[in-house]
PAMAR-337200 format. One line per 2 residues: number of its first residue (from 1); their letters; for each residue x, y, z of N, C-alpha, C. Coordinates in Angstrom, 1 decimal. Each point is the difference from the previous one (the first is absolute). Example, Ala and Ser with C-alpha at 12.3 -4.5 7.8 and 13.67 -1.06 7.14 Angstrom:
2
1> as> 13.2/-5.7/7.8/-0.9/1.2/0.0/0.9/1.2/0.0 | -0.4/1.1/-0.7/0.9/1.1/0.0/-0.8/1.1/0.8;
***
This chain:
273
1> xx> -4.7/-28.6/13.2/0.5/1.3/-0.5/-1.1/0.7/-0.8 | -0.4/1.7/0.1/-0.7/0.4/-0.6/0.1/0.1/-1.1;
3> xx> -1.0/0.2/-1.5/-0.1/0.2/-1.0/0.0/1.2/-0.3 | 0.3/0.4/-1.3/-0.1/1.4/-0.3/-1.3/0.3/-0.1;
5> xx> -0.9/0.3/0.7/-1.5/0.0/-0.5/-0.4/-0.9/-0.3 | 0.2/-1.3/0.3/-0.6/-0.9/-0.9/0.2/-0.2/-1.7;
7> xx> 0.8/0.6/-0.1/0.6/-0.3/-1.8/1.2/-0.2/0.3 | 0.7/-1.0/-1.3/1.1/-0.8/0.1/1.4/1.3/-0.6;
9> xx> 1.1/-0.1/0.9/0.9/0.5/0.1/0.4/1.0/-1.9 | -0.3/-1.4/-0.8/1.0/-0.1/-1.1/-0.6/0.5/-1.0;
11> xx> -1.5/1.0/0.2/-1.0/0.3/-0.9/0.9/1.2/-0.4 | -0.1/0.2/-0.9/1.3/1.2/-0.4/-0.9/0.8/-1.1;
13> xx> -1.8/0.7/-0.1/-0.5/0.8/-0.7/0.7/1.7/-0.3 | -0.5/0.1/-1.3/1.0/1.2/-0.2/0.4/1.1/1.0;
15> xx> -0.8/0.4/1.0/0.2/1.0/0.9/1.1/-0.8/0.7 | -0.2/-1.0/0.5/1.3/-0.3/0.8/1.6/0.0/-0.9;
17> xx> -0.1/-0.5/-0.9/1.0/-0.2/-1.2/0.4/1.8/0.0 | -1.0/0.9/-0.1/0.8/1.0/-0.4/0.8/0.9/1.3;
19> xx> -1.3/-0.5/1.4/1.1/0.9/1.1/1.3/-0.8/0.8 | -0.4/-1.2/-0.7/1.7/-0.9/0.0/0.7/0.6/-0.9;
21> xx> -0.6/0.3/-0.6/1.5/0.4/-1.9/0.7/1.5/0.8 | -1.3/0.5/0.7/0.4/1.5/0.3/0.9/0.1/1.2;
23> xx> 0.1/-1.1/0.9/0.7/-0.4/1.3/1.3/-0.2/0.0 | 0.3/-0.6/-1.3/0.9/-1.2/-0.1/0.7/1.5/-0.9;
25> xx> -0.6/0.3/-0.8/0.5/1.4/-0.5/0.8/1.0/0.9 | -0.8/0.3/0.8/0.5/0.9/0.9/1.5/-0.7/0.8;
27> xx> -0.4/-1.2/0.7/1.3/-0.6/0.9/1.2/0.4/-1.3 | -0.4/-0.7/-1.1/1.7/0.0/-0.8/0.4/1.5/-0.1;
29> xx> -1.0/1.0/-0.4/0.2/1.5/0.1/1.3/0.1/1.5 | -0.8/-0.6/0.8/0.6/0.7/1.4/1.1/-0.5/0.0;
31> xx> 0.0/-1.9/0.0/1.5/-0.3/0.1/1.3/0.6/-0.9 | -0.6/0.2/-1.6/1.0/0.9/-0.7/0.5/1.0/0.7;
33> xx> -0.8/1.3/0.8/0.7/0.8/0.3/0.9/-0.4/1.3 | -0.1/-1.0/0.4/0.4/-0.4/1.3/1.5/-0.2/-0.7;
35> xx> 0.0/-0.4/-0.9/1.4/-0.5/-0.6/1.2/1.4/-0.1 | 1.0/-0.5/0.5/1.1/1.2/0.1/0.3/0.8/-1.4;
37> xx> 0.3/1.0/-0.1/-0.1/0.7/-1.4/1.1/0.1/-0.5 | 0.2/-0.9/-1.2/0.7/0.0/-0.9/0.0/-1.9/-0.7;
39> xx> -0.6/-0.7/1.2/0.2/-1.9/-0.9/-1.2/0.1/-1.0 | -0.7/1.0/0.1/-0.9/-0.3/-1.4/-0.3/1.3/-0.9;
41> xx> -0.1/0.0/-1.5/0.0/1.2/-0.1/-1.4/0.8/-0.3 | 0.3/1.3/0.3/-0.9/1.1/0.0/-1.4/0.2/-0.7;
43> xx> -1.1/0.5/0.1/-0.6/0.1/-1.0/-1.2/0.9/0.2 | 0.4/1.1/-0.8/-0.7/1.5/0.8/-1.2/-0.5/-0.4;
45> xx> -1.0/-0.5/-1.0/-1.1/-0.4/-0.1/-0.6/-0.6/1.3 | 0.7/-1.0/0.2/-0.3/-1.1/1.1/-0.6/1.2/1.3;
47> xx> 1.4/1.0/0.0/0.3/0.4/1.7/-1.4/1.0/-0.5 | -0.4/0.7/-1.1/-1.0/1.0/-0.2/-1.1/-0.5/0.2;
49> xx> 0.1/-1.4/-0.1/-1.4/-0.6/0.1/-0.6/-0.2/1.4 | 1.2/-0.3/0.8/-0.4/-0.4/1.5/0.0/1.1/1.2;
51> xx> 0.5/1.2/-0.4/0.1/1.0/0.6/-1.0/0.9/-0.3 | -0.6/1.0/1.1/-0.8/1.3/-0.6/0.3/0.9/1.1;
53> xx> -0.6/1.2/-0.2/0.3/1.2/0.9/1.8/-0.1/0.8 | 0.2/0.2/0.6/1.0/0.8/0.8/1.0/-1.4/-0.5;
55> xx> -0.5/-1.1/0.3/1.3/-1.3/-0.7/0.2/0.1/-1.5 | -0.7/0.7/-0.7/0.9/0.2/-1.1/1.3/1.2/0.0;
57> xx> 0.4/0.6/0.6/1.0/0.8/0.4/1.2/-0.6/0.3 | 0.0/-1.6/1.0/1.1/-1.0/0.1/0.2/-0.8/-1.1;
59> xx> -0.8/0.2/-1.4/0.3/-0.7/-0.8/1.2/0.3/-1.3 | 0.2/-1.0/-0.8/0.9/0.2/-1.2/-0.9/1.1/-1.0;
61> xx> 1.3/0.9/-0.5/-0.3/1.2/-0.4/-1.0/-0.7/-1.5 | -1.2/0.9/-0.1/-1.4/-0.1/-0.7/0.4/-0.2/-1.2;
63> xx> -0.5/-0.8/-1.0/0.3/0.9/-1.3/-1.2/0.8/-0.7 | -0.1/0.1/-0.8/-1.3/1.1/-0.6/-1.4/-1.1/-0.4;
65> xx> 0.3/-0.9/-0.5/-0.8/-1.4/0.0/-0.9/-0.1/1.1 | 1.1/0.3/1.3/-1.0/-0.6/1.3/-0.8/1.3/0.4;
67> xx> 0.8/1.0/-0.6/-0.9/1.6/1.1/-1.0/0.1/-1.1 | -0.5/-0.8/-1.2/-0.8/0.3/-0.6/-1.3/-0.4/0.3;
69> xx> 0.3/-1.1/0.8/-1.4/-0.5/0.5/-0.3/0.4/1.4 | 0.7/1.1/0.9/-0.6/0.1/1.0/-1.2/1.2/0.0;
71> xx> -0.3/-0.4/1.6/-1.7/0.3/0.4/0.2/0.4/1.2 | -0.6/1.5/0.2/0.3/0.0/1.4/-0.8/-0.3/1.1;
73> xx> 0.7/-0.3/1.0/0.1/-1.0/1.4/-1.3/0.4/0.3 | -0.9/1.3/0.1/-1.0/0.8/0.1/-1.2/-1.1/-0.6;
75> xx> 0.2/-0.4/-0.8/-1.0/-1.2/-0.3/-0.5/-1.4/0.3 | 0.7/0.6/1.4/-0.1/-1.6/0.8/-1.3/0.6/0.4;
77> xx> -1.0/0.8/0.2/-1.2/0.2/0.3/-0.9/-0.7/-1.1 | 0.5/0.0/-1.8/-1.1/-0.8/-0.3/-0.5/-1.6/0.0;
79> xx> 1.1/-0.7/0.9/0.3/-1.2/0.2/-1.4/-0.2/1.4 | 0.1/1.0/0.8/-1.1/-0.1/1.0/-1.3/0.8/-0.3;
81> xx> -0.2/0.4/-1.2/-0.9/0.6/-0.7/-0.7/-1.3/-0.4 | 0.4/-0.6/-0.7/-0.3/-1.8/-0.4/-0.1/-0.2/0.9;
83> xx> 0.7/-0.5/0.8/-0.3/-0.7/1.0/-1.6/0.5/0.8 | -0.5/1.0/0.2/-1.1/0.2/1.0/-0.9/-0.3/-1.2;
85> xx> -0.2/0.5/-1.0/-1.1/0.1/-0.9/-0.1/-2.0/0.0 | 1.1/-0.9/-0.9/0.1/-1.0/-0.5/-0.7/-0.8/1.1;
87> xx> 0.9/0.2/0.8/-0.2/-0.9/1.4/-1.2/0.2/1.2 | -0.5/1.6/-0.1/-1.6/0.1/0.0/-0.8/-0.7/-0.8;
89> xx> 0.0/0.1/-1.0/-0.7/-0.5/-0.9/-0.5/-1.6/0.5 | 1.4/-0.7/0.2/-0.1/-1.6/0.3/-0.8/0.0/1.3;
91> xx> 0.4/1.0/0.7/-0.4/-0.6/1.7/-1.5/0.5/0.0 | -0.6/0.6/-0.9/-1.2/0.2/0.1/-0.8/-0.7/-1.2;
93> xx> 0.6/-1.0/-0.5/-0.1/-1.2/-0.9/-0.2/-1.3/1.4 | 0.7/0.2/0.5/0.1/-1.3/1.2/-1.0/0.4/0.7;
95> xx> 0.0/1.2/0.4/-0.7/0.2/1.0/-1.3/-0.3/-0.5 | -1.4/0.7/-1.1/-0.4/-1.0/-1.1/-0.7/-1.2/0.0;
97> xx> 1.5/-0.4/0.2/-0.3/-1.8/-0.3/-0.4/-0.5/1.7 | 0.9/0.5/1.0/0.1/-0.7/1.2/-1.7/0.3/0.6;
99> xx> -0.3/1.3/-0.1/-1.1/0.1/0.8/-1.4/0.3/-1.0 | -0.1/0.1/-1.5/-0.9/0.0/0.0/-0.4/-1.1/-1.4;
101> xx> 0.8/-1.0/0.4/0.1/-1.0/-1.1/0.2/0.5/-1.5 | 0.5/1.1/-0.1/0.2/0.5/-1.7/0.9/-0.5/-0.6;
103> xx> 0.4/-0.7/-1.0/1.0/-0.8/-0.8/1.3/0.9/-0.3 | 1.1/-0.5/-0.2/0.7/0.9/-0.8/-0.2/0.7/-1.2;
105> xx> 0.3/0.6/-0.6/0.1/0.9/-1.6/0.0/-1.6/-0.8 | -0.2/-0.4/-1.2/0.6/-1.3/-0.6/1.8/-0.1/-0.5;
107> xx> -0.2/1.6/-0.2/1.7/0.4/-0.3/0.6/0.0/1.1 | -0.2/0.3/0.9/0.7/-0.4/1.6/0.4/-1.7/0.0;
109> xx> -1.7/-0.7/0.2/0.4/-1.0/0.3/0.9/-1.1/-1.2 | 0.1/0.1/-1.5/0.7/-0.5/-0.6/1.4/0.5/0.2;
111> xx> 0.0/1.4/0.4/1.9/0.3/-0.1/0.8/-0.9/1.5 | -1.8/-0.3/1.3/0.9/-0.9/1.0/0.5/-1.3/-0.4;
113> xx> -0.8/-0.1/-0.6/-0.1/-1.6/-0.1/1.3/-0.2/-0.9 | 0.3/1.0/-0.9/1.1/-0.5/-0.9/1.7/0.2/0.6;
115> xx> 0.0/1.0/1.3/0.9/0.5/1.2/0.1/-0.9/0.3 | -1.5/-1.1/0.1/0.2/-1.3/1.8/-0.6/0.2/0.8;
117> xx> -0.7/0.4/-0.1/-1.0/0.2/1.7/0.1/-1.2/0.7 | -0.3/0.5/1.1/0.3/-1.1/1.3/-1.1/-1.3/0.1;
119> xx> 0.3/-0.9/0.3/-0.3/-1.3/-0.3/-0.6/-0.5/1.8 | -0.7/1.0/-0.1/-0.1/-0.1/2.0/-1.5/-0.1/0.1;
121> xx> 0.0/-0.7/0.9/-1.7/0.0/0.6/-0.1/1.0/1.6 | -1.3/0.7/-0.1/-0.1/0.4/1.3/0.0/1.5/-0.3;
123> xx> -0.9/0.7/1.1/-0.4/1.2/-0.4/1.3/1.1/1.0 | 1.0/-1.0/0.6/0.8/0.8/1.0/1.3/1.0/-0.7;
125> xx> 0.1/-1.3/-1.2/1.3/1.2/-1.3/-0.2/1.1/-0.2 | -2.1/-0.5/-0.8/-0.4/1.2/-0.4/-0.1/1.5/0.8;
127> xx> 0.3/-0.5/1.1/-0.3/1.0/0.8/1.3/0.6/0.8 | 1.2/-0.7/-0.4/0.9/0.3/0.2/0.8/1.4/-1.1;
129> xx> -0.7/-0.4/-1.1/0.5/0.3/-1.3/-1.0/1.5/0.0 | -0.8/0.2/0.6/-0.4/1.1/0.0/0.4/0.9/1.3;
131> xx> 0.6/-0.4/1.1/0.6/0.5/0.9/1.4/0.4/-0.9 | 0.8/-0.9/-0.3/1.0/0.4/-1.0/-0.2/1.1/-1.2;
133> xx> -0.4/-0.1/-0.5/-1.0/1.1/-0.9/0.2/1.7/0.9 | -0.9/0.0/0.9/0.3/1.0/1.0/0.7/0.6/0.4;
135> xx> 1.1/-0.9/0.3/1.5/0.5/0.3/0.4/0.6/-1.3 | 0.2/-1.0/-1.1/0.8/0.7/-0.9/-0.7/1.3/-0.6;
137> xx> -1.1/0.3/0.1/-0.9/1.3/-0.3/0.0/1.0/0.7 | 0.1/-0.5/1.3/0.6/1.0/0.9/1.5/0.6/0.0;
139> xx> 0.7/-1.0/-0.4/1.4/0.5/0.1/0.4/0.2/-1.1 | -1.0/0.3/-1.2/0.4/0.3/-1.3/-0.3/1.6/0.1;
141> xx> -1.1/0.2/0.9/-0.5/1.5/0.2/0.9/0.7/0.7 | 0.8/-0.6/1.0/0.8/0.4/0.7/1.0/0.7/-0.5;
143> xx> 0.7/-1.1/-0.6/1.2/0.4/-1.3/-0.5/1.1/-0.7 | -1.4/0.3/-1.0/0.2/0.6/-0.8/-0.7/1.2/0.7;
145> xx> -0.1/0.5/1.5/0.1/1.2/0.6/1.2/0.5/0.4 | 0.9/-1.0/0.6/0.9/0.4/0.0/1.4/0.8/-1.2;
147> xx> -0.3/-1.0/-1.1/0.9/0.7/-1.4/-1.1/1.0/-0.4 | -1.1/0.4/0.0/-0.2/1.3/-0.1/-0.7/1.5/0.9;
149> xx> 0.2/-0.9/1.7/0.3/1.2/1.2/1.2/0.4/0.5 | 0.9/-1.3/0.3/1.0/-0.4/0.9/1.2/-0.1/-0.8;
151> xx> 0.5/-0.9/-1.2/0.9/-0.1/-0.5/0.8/1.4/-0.4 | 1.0/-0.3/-0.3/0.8/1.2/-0.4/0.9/-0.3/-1.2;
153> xx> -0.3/0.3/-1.4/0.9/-0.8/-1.2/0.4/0.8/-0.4 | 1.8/0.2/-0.3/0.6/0.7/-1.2/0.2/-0.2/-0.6;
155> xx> 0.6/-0.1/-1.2/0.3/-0.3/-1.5/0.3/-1.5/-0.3 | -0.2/-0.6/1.5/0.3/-1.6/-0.4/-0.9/-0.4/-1.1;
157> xx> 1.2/-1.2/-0.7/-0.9/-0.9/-1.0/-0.3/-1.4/0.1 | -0.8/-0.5/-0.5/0.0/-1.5/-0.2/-0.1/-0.6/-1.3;
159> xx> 0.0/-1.3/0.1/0.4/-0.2/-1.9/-1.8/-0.5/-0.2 | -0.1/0.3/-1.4/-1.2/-0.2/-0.4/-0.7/-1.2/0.0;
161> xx> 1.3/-1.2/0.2/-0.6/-1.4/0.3/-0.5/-0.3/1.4 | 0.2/1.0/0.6/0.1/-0.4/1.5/-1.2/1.0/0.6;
163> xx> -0.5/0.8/-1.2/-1.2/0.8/0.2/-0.9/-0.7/-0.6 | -0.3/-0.4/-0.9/-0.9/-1.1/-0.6/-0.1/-1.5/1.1;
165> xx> 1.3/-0.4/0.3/-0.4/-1.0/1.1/-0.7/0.3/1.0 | 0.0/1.3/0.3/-0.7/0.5/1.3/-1.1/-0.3/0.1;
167> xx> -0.4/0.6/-1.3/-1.6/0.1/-0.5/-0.8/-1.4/-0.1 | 0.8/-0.9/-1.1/-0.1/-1.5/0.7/-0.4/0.0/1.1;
169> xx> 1.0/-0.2/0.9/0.0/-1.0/1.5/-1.2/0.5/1.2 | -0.4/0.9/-0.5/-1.0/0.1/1.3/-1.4/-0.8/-0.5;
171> xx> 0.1/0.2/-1.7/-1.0/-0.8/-0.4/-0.2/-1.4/-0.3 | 1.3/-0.8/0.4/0.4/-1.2/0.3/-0.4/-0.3/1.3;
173> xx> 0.8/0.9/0.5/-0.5/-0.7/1.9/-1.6/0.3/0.1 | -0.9/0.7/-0.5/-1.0/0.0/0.2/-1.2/-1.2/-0.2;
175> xx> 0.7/-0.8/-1.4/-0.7/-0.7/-0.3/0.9/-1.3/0.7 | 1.2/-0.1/0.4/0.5/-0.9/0.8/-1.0/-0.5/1.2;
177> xx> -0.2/0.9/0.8/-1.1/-0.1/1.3/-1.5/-0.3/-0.1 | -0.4/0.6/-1.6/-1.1/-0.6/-0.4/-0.3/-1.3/-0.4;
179> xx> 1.4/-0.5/-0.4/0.1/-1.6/-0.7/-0.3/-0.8/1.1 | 0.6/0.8/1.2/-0.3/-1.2/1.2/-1.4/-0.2/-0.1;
181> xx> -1.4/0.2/-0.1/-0.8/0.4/0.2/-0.7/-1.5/-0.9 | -0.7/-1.0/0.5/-0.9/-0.9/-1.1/-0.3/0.7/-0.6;
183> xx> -0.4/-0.5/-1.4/-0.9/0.0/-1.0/-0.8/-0.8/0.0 | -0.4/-0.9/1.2/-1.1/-1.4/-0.4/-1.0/0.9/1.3;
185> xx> -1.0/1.4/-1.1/-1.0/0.4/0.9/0.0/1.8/0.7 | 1.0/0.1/-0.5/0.3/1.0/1.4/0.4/1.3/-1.0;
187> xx> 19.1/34.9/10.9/1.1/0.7/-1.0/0.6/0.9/0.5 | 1.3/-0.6/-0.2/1.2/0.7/0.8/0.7/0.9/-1.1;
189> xx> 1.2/0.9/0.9/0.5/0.9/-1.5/1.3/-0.9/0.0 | 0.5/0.3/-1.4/1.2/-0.6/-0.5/1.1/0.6/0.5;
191> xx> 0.8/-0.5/0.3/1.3/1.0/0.7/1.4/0.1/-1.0 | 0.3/-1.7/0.0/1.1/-0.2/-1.5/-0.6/-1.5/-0.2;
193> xx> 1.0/-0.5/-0.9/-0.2/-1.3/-0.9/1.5/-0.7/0.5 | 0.7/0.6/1.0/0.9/-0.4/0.2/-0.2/-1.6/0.6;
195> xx> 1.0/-1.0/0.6/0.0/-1.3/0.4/0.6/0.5/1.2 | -0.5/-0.6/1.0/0.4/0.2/1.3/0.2/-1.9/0.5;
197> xx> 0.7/0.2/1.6/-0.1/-1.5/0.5/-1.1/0.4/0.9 | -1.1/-1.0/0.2/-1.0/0.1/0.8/0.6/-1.6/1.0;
199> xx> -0.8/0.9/0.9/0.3/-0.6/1.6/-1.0/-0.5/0.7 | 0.0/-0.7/1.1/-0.9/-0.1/0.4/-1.4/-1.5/-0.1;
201> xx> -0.6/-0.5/0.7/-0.9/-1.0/0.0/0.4/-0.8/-1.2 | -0.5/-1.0/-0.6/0.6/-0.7/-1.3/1.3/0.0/-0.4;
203> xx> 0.0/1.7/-0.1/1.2/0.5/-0.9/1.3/-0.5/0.8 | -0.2/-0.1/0.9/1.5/-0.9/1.0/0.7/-1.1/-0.4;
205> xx> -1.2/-0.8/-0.3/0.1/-1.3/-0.6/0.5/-0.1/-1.6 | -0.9/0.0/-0.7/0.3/0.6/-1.4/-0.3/0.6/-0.9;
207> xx> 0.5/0.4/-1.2/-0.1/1.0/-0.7/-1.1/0.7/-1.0 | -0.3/-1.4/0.1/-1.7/0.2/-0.6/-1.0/-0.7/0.2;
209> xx> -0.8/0.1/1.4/-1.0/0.0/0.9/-1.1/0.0/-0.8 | -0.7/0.9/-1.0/-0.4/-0.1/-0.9/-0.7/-1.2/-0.7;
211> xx> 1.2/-0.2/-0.5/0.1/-1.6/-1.0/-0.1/-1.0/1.0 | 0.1/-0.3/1.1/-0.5/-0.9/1.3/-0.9/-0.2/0.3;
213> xx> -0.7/1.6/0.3/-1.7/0.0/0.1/-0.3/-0.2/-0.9 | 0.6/0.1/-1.7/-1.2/-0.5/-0.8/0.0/-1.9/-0.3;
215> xx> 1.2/-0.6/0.6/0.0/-1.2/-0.4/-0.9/-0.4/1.8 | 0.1/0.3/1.2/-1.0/-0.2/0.9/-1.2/0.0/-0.3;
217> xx> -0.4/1.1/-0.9/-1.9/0.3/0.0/-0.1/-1.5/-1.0 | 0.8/-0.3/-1.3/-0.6/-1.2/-0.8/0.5/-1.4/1.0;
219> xx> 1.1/0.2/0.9/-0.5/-1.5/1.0/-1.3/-0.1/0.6 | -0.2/1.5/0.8/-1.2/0.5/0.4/-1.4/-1.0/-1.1;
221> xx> 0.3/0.7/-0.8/-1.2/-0.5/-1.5/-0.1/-1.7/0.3 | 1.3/-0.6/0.1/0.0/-1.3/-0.3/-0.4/-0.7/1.3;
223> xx> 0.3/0.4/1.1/-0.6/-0.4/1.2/-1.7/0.0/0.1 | -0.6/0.9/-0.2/-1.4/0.5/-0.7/-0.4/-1.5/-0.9;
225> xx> 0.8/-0.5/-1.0/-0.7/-1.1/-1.0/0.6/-1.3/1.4 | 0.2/0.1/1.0/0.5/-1.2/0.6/1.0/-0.9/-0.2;
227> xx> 0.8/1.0/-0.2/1.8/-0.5/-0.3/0.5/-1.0/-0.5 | -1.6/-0.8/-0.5/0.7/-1.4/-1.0/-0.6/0.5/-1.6;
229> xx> 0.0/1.2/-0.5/-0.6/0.2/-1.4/1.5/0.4/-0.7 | 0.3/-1.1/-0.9/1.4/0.1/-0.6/0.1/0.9/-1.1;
231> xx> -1.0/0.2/-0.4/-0.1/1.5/-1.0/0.6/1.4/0.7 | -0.4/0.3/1.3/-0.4/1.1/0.1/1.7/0.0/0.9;
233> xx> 0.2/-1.2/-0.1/1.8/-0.2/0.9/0.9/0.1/-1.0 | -0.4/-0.1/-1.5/0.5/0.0/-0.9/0.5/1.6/-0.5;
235> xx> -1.3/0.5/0.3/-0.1/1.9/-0.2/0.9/-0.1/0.8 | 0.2/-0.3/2.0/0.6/0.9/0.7/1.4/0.0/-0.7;
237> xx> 0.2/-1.6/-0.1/1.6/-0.2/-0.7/0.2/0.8/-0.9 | -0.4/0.6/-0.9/0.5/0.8/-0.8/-0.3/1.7/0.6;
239> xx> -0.5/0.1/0.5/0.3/1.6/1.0/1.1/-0.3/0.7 | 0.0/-1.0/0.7/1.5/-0.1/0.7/0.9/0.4/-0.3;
241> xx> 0.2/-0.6/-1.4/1.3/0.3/-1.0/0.4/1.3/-0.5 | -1.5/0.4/-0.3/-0.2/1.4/-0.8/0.4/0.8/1.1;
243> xx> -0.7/-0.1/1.5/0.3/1.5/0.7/1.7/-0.3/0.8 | 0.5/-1.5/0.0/1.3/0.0/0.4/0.7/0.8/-0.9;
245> xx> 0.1/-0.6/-1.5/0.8/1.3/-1.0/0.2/0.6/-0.3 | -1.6/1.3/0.4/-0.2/1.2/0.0/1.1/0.3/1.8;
247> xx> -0.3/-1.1/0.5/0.2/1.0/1.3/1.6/0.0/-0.4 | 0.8/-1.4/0.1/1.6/0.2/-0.3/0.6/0.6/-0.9;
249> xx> -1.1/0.4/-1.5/0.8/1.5/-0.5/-0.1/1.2/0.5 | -1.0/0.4/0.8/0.0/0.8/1.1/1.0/0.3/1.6;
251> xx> 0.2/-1.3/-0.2/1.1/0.1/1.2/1.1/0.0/-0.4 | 0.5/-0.4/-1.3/1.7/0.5/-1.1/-0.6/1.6/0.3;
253> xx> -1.1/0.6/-0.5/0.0/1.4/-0.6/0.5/0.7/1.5 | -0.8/-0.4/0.8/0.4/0.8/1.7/1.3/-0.3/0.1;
255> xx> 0.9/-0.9/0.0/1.0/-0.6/0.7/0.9/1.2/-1.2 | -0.2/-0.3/-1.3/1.4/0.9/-0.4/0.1/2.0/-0.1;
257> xx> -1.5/0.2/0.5/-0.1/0.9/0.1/-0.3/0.9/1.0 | 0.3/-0.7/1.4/0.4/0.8/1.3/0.8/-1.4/0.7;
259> xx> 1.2/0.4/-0.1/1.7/0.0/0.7/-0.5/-0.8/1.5 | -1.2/0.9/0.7/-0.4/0.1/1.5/-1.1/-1.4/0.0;
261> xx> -0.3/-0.9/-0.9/-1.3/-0.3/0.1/0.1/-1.4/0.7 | -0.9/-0.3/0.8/0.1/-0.8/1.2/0.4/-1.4/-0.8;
263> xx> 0.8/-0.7/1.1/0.9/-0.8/-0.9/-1.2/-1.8/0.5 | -0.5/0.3/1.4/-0.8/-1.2/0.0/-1.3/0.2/-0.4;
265> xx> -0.1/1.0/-1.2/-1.6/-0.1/-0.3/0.1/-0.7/-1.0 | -1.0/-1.1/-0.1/-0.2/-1.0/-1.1/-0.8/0.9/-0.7;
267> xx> -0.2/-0.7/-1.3/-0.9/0.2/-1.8/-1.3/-0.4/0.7 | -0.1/-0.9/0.2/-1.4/-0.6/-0.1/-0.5/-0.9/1.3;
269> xx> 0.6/-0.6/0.2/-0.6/-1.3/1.2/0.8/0.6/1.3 | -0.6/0.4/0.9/1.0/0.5/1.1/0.6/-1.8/0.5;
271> xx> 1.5/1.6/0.4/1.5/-1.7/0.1/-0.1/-1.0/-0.6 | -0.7/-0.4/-1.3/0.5/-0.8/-0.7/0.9/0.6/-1.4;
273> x> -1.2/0.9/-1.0/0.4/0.3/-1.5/-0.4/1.7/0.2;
***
């Protein structure tokens, strides 16, 4: 039977510990809402916390507490603002190291080492981890062309915790993919803001196609490290969770808000969820 890389299953360094905490987070988030409404009770904090943009509209009425901390949705661009700069930064830190023998920063390499860096021999990770790298830089630039050529945001909000996580997590996954890595050496016009049902390719299937392709591109990622690196299966697991519960508050929001809306389009996993 293959090994995870050659390191033992049950090594549990803090990156793994936290995108387990964040996994295991998410599933209970999901199965809560899965639960029929009324066996447990309500709790507008909870529902403000897990919802943003257009799913806070299905939720229990706000109180002034929660609309005090929102932020609007429009600042999902500085999330991929970080992301290019932070995660440039790294990949031309690796890059660097891979080809012109230059060491890490010493602050780089003590914040891996105290993350867990990978416990791997062989120059194939490293080289994987910089292909990974790529992707996410590229599809960080992607994102943050699109929220400021292509996106279209109205007044939606998000909560301030979930804007600060944002800003976190790209700089988490960046150094995630770097941990793999030894250390022993190495414009359209606007028309309305209205919600419409979109049709068509994906959209047949389910409702947020979206959140699919983004949990594809990080299998994508994890195929790239050779589909036995339990870290980076660790991240997928928790995007799983994350883009299933975005997607199935998204598919409450469509379902009660067009009468007409296709009754076999799944949330998230075509014909399963």
């Amino acid at each position: 039977m293959a090994t995870w890389a050659g390191t033992e299953v049950s090594a549990l360094n803090p990156l793994r510990a936290f995108w387990l905490t964040l996994a295991a987070t998410f599933l209970l988030t999901l199965l809560l809402q899965l639960v029929p409404p009324g066996l447990l009770p309500g709790c507008a904090f909870f529902q403000d916390l897990i919802r943003y943009g257009k799913t806070k509209e299905g939720a229990p009425p706000r109180p002034a507490a929660c609309r005090a901390f929102d932020v609007p949705k429009r600042y999902f661009s500085h999330f991929y603002i970080i992301s290019v700069l932070w995660n440039g930064f790294l990949l031309w830190s690796l890059t660097h190291s891979l080809f012109m023998g230059a060491p890490f920063p010493h602050w780089l390499h003590g914040l891996l080492r105290i993350l867990g860096t990978a416990q791997f021999r062989g120059g194939e990770l490293a080289l994987s981890a910089f292909l990974v790298l790529v992707f996410l830089w590229l599809h960080s630039l992607r994102r943050l062309f699109e929220c400021v050529y292509v996106s279209v945001f109205s007044n939606a909000v998000i909560h301030a915790v979930q804007y600060c996580f944002g800003l976190v997590y790209y700089v988490l996954v960046g150094l995630t993919v770097l941990s793999q890595v030894p250390l022993d050496g190495r414009n359209g016009v606007v028309i309305h803001c209205n919600h419409r049902i979109p049709f068509g390719d994906w959209f047949e299937y389910v409702s947020s196609p979206n959140y699919l392709a983004e949990l594809l591109i990080y299998i994508s990622m994890a195929v790239t490290f050779g589909f036995y690196n339990l870290t980076w299966w660790l991240v997928v697991t928790y995007v799983f969770f994350n883009q299933a519960l975005s997607a199935f508050l998204s598919h409450k929001f469509y379902k009660s808000k067009f009468i007409s809306y296709p009754k076999h389009r799944k949330a998230f996993l075509p014909f399963l969820f």
